[in-house]
C-alpha positions as CSV (number, residue, x, y, z in Angstrom):
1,X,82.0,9.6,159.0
2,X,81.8,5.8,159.0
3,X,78.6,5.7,157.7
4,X,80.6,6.2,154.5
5,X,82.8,3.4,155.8
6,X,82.8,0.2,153.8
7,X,83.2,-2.4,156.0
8,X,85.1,-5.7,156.1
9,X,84.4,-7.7,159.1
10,X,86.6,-10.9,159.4
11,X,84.3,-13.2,161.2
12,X,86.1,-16.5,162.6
13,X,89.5,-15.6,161.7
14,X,92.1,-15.4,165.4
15,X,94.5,-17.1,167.4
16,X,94.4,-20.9,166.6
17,X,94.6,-22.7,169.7
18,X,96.9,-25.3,170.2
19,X,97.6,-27.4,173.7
20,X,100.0,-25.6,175.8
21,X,99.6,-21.8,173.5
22,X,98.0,-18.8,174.7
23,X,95.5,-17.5,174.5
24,X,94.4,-15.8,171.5
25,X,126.0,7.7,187.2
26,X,125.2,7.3,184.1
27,X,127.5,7.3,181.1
28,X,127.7,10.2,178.7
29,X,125.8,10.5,175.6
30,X,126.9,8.4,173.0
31,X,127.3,9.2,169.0
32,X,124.5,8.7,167.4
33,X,125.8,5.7,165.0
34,X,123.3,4.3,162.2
35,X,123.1,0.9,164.3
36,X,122.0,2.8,167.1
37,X,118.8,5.0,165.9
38,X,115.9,3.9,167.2
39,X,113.3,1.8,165.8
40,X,110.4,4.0,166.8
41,X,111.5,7.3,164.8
42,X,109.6,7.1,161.6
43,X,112.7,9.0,159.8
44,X,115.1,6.5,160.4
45,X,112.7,2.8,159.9
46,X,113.8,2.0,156.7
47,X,117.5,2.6,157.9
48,X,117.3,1.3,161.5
49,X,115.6,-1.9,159.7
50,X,118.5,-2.9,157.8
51,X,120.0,-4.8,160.8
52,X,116.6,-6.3,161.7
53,X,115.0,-9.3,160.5
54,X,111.3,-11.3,161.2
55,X,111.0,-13.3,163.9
56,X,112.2,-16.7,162.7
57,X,109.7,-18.9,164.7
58,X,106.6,-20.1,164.4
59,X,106.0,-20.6,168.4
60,X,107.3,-17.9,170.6
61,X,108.6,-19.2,173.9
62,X,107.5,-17.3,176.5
63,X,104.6,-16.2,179.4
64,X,102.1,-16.0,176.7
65,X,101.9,-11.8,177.5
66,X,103.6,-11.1,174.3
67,X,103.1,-12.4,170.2
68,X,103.2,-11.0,166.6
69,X,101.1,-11.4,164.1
70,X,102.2,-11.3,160.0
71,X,98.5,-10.6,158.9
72,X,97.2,-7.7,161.0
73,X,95.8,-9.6,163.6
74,X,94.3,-12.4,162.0
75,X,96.4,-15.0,163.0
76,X,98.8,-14.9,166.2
77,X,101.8,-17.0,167.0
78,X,101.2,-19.3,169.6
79,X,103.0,-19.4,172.7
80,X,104.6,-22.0,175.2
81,X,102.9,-20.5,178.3
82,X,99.5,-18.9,178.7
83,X,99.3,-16.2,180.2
84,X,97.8,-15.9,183.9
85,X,95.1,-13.3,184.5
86,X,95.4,-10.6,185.9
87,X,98.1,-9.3,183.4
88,X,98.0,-5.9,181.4
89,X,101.5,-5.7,179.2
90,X,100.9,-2.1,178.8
91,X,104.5,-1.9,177.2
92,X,106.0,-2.6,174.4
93,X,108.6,-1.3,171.9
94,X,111.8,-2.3,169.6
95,X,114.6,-0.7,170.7
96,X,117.3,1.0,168.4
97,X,119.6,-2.1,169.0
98,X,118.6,-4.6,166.1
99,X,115.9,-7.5,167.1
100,X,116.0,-5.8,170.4
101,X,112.3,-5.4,172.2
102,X,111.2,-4.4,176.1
103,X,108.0,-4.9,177.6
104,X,106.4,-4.1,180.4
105,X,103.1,-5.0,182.2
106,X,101.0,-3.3,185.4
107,X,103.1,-5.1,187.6
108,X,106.3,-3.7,186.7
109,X,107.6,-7.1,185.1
110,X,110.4,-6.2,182.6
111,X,110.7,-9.0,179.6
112,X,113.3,-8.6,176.9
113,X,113.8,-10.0,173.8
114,X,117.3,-10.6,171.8
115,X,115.8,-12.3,168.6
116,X,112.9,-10.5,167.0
117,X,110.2,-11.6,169.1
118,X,111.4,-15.0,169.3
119,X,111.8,-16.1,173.3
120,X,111.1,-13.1,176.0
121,X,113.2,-13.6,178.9
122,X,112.0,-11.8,182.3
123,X,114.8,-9.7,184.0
124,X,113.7,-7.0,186.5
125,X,110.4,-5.7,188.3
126,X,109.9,-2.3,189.0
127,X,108.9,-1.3,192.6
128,X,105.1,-0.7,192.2
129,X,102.2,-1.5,190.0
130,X,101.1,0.8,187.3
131,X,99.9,1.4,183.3
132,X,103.9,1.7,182.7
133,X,105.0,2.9,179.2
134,X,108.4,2.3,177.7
135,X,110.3,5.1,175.6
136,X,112.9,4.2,173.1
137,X,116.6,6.6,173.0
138,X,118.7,6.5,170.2
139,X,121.6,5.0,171.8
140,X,119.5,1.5,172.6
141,X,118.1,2.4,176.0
142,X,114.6,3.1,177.3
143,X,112.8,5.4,179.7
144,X,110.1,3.8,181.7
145,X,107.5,5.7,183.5
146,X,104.2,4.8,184.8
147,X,100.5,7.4,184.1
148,X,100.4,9.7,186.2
149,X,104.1,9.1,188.4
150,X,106.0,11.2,189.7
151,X,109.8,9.5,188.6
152,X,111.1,8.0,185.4
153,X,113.5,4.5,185.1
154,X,116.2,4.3,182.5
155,X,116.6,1.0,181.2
156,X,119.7,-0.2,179.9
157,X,120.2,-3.8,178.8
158,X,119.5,-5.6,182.1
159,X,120.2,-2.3,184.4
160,X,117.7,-0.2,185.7
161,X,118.3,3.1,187.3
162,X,115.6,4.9,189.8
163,X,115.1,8.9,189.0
164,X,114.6,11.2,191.7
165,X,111.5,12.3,192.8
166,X,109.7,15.4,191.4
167,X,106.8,17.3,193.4
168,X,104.1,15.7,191.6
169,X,101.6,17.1,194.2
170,X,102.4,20.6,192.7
171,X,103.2,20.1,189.3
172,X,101.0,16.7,188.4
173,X,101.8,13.3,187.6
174,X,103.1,12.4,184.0
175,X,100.2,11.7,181.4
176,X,102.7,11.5,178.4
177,X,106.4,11.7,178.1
178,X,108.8,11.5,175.3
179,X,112.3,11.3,174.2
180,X,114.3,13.7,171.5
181,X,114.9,11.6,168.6
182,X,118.6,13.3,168.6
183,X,119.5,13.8,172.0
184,X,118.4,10.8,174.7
185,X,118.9,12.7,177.9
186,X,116.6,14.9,176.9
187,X,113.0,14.1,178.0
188,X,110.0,15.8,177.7
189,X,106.3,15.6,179.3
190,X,103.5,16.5,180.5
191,X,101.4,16.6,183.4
192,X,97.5,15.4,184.8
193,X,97.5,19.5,184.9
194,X,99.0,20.0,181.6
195,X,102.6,21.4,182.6
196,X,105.1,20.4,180.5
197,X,108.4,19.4,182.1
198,X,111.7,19.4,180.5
199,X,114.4,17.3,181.9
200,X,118.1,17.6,180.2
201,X,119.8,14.9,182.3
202,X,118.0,11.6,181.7
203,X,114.9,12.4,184.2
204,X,117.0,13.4,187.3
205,X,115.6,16.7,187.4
206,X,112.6,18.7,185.4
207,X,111.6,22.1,184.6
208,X,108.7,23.2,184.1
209,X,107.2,25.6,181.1
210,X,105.0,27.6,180.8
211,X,101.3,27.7,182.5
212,X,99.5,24.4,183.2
213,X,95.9,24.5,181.2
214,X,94.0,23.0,184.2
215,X,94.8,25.3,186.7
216,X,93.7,28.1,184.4
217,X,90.7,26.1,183.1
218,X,89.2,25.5,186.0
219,X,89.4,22.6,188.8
220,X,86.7,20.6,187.2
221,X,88.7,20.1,184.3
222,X,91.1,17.1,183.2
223,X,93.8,16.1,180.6
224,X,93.0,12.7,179.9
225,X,96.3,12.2,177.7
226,X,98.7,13.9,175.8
227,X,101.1,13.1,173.2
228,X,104.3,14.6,172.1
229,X,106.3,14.7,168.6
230,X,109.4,13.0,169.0
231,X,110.7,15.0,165.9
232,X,109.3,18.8,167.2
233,X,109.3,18.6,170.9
234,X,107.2,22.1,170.8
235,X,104.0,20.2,169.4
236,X,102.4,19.2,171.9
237,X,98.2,18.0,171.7
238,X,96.2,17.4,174.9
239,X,92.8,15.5,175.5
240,X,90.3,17.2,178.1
241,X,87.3,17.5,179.4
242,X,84.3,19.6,177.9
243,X,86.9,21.5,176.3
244,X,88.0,18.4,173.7
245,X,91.5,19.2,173.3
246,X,94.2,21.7,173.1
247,X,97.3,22.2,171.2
248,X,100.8,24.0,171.9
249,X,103.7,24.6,169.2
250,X,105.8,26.5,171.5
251,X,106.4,23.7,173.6
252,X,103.5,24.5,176.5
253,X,103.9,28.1,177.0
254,X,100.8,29.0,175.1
255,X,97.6,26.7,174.4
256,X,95.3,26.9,171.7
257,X,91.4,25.1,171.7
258,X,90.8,22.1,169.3
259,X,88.0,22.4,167.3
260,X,85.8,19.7,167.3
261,X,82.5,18.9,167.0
262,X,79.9,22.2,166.7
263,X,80.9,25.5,167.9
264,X,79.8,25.1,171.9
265,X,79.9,20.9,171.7
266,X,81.5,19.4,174.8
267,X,83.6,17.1,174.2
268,X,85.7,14.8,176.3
269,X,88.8,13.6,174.3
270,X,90.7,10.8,175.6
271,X,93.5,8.3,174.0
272,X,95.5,10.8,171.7
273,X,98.0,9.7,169.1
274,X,100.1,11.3,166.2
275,X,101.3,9.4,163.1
276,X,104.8,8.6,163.5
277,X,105.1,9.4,159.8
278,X,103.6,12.7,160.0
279,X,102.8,14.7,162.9
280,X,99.9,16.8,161.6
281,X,97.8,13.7,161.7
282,X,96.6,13.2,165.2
283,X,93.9,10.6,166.2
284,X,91.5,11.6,169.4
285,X,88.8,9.1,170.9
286,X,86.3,11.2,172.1
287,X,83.2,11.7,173.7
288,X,80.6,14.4,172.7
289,X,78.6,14.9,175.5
290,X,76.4,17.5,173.5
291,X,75.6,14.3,170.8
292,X,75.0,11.9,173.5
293,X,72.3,14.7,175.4
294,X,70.5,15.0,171.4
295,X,70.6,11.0,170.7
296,X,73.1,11.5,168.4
297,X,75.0,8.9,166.1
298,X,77.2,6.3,168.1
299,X,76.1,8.1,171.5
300,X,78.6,11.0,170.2
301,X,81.3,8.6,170.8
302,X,84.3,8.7,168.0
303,X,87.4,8.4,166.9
304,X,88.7,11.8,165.6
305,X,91.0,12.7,162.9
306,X,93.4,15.9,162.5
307,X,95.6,16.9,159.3
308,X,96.4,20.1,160.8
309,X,98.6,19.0,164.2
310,X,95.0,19.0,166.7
311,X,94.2,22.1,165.4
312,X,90.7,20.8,164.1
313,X,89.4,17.3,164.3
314,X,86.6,15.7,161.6
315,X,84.9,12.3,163.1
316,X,86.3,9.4,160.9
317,X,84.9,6.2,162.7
318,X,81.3,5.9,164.7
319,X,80.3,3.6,167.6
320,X,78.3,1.2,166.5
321,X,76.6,-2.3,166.6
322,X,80.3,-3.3,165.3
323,X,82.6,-0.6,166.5
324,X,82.8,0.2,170.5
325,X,85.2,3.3,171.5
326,X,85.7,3.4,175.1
327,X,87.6,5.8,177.5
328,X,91.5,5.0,177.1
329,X,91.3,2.7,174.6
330,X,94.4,2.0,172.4
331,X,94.8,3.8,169.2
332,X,98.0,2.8,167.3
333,X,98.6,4.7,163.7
334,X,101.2,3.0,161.1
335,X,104.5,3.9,160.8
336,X,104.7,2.6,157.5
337,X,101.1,4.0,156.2
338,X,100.2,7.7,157.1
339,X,96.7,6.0,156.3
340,X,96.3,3.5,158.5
341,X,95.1,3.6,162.0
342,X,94.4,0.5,164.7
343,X,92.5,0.8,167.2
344,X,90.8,-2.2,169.8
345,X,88.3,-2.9,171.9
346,X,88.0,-6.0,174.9
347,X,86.7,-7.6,177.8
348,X,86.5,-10.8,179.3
349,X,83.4,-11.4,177.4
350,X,83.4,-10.3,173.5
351,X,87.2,-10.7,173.8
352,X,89.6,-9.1,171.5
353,X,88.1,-6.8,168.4
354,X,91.6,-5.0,166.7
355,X,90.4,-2.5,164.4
356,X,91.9,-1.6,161.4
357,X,90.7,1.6,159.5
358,X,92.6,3.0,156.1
359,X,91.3,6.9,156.2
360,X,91.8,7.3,152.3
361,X,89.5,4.3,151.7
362,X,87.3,4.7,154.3
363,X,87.2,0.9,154.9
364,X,87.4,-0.8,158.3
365,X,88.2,-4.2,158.8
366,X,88.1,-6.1,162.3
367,X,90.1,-9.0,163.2
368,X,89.0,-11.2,166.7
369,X,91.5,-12.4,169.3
370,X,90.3,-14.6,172.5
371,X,92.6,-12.7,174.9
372,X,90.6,-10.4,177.2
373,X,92.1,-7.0,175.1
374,X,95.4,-5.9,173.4
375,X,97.1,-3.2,175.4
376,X,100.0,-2.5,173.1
377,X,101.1,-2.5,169.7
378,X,104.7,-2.4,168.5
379,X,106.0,-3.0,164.6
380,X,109.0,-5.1,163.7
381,X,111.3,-2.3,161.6
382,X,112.9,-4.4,159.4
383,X,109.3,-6.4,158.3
384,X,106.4,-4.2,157.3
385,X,104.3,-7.4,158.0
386,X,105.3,-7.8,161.2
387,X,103.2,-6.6,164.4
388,X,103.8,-7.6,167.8
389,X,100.9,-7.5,170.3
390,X,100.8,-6.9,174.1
391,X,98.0,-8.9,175.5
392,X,95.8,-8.5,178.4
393,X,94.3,-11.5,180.3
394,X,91.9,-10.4,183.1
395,X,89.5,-13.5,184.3
């Protein structure tokens, strides 16, 4: 619990402002070379970041929507432009060819860059608005997709290809979906009802598995997000209503109940996310709705810990007078330290708070930004340093 926590507040310390800165069909699959792994599978970082470097710039030219920080946050780069509200970038990722990144905001804006983070170059815009999320393949492409769609894009240097159509209507919109680390047609995901689909041709058709947990839980009941593990595509962990959260290891066919909180505790779990180090740690914000009725700590609101793959979930981090956990918040663990988690909260008022929080030494630090919120997080894989940041600018 954080009242444990020792905590390290790092008052004062953001974005220096500067004039003219922000704001603080297809081809076959291709061999998978070792310049082409991607930079988001924790098993290949230290490889993959061989052919990357740091960004070598002090000022990144661009809208002012993307940045990197070398000190977790405390200080940003400053950019040429400033980004215009309203802007979410609510993607952002390196891409398995070296120095490569994509990002993506709610408009469907595509931005690229070629030199580590350096200049970001606008290409493309997707057809609608959304909170789009970007999916790295091993052969340097990405899979775009927006929360609760019912199609996914594939991005491939400046081309973008349309997916069919699935029946959303029946199966659900996508909450979560993810590529195999060895095979980048291969997509997996997962439904608002829980159904995971399997697609085996780059997102032009899916198949679903198994039962969908809504449908058998009850209408009243939602997945608020879901993750899957890149490396075991059976291991699946949902957030829910009441129920907290469930878990699959046989790739949606059959769903177990989380336990957290007390036996009988509802609990709404929302923003999910596994270590890309080791998928038995999962994070969960969550609600417990039981806490909140009793006056308990933080309003019951947390952010949960599992070493057991969302099996079970222990409370690591409180709301507080310093710490606010919202619905859908971003929650961002290391891939360089299982330890390490970050986490945010913003608004057009308090601004930026990025939270880091090391769950072996219980300390929590917080580092201010004077955008209106950070909606991604992305790490540089040849810099261990290196972070870039996503902003979001809504006044």
């Amino acid at each position: 619990m954080r009242s444990l926590v020792t905590l390290i507040v790092a008052a004062g310390l953001g974005l220096s402002l500067v004039p003219g800165t922000a704001r603080a069909q297809s081809a076959a699959p291709t061999a998978r070379t070792a310049a082409a792994r991607t930079a988001s599978d924790p098993a290949d970082l230290e490889r993959s970041g061989f052919w990357w470097h740091r960004p070598r710039c002090e000022t990144v030219t661009g809208d002012g929507s993307v940045s990197f920080t070398r000190d977790g946050g405390r200080t940003v780069a400053p950019t040429t432009g400033v980004l215009k509200p309203v802007t979410y970038v609510t993607g952002l990722t390196p891409l398995a060819r070296p120095n490569h990144l994509l990002a993506v905001d709610d408009r469907g804006r595509l931005s690229r860059s070629r030199d580590a983070g350096c200049t970001w170059d606008a290409f493309a815009a997707l057809p609608s608005r959304g909170t789009w999320s970007i999916i790295p393949t091993p052969d340097g492409a990405a899979y775009l997709w927006s929360f609760r769609g019912d199609r996914v894009y594939r991005v491939d240097g400046t081309t973008v290809s349309e997916g069919p159509a699935f029946d959303a209507e029946r199966l659900g919109g996508l909450v979560t979906l993810t590529a195999d680390r060895w095979r980048p047609w291969h997509l997996r995901g997962v439904t608002k009802l829980g159904r995971v689909l399997d697609s085996r041709d780059g997102g032009r058709s899916f198949r679903p598995i198994g039962a969908a947990p809504v449908e058998d839980a009850g209408p009243h009941y939602l997945v608020y997000d879901a993750k899957i593990a890149p490396s075991r595509p059976d291991h699946i962990v949902l957030g829910m209503t009441d129920l907290g959260g469930l878990t699959s290891t046989d790739g949606g066919r059959t769903w177990r109940r989380t336990k957290i909180g007390r036996p009988g505790d509802r609990v709404n779990g929302f923003t999910i996310a596994m270590s890309p180090i080791d998928p038995r740690i999962v994070f969960i914000q969550g609600l417990n709705v039981t806490e909140l009725d009793e006056g308990g700590p933080g309003g019951g609101r947390h952010l949960y810990r599992s070493a057991d793959g969302g099996r079970s979930f222990q409370p690591v981090v409180d709301q507080d007078a310093q710490v606010t956990i919202t619905n859908g918040g971003l929650v961002v663990p290391s891939p360089w330290d299982r330890d390490l988690v970050y986490f945010e909260y913003g608004d057009p008022v308090v601004r930026t708070e990025l939270y880091t929080y090391n769950t072996r030494t219980r300390q929590l630090s917080i580092t201010r930004d004077p955008h209106d919120g950070i909606k991604s997080i992305a790490f540089n894989p040849g810099a261990r340093d290196v972070m870039y940041l996503g902003f979001i600018e809504e006044r």
